[in-house]
N, C-alpha and C positions, 0 to 999 in steps of 0.2 A: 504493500500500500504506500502511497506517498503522500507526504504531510500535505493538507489543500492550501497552507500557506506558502508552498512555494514547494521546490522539487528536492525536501527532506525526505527520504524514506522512513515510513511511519509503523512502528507498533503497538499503536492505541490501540488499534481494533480486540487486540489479544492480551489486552489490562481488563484483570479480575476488582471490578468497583465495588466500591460501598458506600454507604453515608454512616459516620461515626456519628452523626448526631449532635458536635460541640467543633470547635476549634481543635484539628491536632498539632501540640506542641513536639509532641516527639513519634518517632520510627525506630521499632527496632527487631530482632529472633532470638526467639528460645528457640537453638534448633533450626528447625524449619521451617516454625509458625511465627508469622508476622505480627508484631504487638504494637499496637499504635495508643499513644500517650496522649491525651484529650486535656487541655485544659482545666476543665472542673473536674476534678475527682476519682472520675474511673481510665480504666486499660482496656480496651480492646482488644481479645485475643481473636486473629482473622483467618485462625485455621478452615478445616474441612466445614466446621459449625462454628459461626459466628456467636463470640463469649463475649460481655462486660462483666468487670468488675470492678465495684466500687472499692478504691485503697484509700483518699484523704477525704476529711471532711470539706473541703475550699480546694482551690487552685492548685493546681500542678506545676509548680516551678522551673522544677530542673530534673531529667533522667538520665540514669544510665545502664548497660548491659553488658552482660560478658557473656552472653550466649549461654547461659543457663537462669540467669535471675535477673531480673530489673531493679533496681533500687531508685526511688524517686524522694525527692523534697517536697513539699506543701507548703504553702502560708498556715496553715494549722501546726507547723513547727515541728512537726512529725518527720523521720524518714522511715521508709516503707520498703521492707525486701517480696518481690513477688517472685512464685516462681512459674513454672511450666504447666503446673496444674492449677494457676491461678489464685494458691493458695497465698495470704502475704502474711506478714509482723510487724512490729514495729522493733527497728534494730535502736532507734536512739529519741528523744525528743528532747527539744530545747527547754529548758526549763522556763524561760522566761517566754514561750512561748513564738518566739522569732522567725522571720519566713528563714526555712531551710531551701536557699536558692540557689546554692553550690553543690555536685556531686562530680567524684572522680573513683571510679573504681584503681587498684593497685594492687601491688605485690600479692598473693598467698591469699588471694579475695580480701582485702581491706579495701577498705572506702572510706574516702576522704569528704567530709562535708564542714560544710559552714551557714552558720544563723549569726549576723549583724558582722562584729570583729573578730568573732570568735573562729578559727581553723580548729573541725577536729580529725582524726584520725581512728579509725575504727576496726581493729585487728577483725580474722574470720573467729577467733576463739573467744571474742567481747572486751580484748581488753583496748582499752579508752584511753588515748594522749589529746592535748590541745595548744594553740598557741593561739595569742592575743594579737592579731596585727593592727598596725598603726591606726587603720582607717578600715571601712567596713570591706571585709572579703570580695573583692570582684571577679574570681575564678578561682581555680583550682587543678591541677596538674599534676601527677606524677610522675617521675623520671624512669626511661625506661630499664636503668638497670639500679641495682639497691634500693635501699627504701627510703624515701628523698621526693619532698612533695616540693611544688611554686603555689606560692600563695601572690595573686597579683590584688595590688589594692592600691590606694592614691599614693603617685609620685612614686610607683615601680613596685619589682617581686623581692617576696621573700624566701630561700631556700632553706627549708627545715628539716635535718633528719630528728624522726618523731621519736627514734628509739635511743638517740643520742643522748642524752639529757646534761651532758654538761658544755657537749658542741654547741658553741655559737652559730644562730644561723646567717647563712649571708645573704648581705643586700643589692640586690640592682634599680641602680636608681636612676629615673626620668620625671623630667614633672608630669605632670595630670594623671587624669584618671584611666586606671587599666584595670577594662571589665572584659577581660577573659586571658586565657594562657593558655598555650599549649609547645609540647616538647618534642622535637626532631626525634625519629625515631632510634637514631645514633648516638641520641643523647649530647650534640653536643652544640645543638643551638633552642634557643628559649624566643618565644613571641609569641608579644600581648595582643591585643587588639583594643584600642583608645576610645575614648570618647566622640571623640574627633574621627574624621574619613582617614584612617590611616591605623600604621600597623609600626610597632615597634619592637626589636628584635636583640638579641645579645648572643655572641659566641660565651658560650660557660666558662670555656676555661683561662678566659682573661677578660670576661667583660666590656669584648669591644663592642661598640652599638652599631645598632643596622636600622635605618629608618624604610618605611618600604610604604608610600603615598603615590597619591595619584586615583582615591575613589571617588565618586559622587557621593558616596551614604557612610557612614558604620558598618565598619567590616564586624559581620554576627556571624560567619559558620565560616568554618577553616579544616581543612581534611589535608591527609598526608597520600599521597601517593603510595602504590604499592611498593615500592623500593625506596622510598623517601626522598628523589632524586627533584620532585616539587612539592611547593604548600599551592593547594587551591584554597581558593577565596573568593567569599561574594561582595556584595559591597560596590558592582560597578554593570555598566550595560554589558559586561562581557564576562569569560570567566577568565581568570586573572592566576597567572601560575608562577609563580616567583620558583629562581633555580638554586635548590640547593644540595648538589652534587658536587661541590668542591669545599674545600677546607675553609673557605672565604663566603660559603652560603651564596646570597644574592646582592653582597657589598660590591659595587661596583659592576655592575650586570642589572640587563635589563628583563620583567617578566615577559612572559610567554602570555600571548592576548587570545585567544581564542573564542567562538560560540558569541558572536556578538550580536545585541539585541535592541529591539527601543526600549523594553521594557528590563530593569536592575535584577541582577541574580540576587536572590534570595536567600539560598540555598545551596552546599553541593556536598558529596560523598563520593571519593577514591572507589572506583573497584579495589576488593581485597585483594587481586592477582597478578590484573590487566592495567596496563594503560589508558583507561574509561573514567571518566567521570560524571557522573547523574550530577544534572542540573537543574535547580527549580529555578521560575524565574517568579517576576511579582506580577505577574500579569496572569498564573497558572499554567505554563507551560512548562512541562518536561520535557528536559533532550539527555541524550548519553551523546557526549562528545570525546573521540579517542585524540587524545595527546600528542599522538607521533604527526599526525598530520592534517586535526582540525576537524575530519569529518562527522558528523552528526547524523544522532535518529530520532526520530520523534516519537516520546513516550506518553504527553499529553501535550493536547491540545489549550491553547491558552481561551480561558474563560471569565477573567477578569479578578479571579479571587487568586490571591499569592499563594505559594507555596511553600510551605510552615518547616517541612521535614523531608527526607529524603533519607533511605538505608538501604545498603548492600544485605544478604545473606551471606554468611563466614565465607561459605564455598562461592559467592560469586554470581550463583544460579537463579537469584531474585532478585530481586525492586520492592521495596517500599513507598508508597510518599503519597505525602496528605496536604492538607489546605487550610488557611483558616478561616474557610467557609463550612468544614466538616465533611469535604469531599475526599475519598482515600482511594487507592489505586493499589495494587499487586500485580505485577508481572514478573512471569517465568521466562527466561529465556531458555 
């Protein structure tokens, strides 16, 4: 089939839809079955039989998944482990009741959350660290090898080993505010995403800065490629791939522009294996655009409601992605 907005070839026709009924904030699988993160309160499991389940009393904050359990935040200041058979708990809540709007899964199944200033750290066996940063938590991150979180909050990160207790954590410091982090898969570079239309970056092992601008919006979703070799980003008419395959990251080099649009991406998610990136745009359209050389397919068609989420299956072999109209989609390829 080919996209009717121009000569994309199209695999709408063969997306398994739904209406989740709310805004979906997040995408993700246990497994095989597609779990879609709504806004107010419940999960969506979009197996063979379509499940809800109600886990917070309020709002849905923040998700995350490791392909067996979800764990989610709430403004009820709750975090919530769910698993495969829909069954959930509660692994922590804020005493003071505070939106739990940070989650990072790590090491050995811990999970890192944060309610106001407070960073915590949450072993799989219950036992509990925390740290205080300067200014209220704006992401969360863990490093991909030891156990070593980013805590990014105003005027730069803080790196904390939680098991440490008498290592001082270190600082990287930028003015403004960095609401989100995330960590090279090699571990050896760190970027926030700012306030401001733009992206700030540090090689770890000496701190040098990496500015990385040039959006129209706030960059809000950032994915690694399957080899680490680029960070895609949303944040502009296009999708936006900064290179970091050399020791020097994307200092002095310029991104890779691809899949451009009138309408701002949204949205995007690396294939786990492939050189493919799923792109949601704001306007509701989906494309998977391959990296080596730009080409495009069309996964939905644009219907004027953005595109909230976007998820791979482990293996590759699915699509996720929803809207926040309540409009959700599955395709196999």
């Amino acid at each position: 089939m080919i996209d009717a907005q121009g000569s994309i070839p199209s695999l709408a026709d063969r997306v398994r839809s739904l209406n989740a009924g709310a805004p979906v904030v997040g995408a993700h699988f246990i497994g095989a079955t597609p779990v879609f993160v709504l806004g107010e309160e419940s999960l969506v499991f979009a197996g063979e039989t379509e499940r809800r389940m109600p886990v917070h009393s309020g709002a849905i904050l923040a998700s995350v998944c490791d392909g067996e359990r979800i764990v989610t935040g709430g403004d009820d200041g709750n975090l919530i482990e769910t698993n495969g058979n829909g069954e959930h708990r509660e692994l922590a809540s804020d005493e003071k009741k505070r939106w739990v709007d940070q989650v990072a899964f790590g090491p050995d199944g811990a999970v890192a959350w944060s309610a106001g200033k407070i960073a915590h750290v949450l072993s799989r066996k219950g036992e509990s660290r925390q740290f205080e940063a300067p200014s209220t938590v704006g992401g969360v991150a863990f490093a991909p090898k030891g156990f070593r979180l980013a805590i990014a909050h105003y005027n730069g990160v803080t790196l904390w080993f939680p098991n440490a207790a008498g290592a001082k954590p270190e600082r990287l410091e930028w003015k403004g505010s960095h609401l989100g982090v995330i960590i090279s898969p090699d571990g050896k570079f760190l970027i926030t995403a700012m306030q401001e239309p733009t992206l700030h970056g540090w090689r770890i092992a000496d701190a040098k800065h990496m500015r990385m601008s040039g959006y129209s919006a706030r960059v809000r979703s950032l994915s690694w490629s399957a080899d680490g070799a680029f960070l895609a980003t949303s944040g502009s008419e296009q999708l936006i791939l900064w290179p970091f395959d050399g020791k020097d990251g994307p200092m002095g080099r310029q991104p890779k522009i691809l899949a451009q649009s009138e309408a701002r991406v949204s949205v995007v998610a690396c294939h786990p294996r492939q050189p493919v990136v799923a792109v949601g745009y704001a306007d509701g359209a989906v494309r998977l655009v391959r990296t080596d050389d730009g080409a495009l397919i069309s996964v939905r068609h644009s219907d004027g409601h953005s595109v909230s989420a976007v998820s791979w299956s482990s293996a590759g072999q699915t699509l996720a992605f929803g809207t926040e109209s309540g409009e959700a989609g599955v395709l196999a390829l």
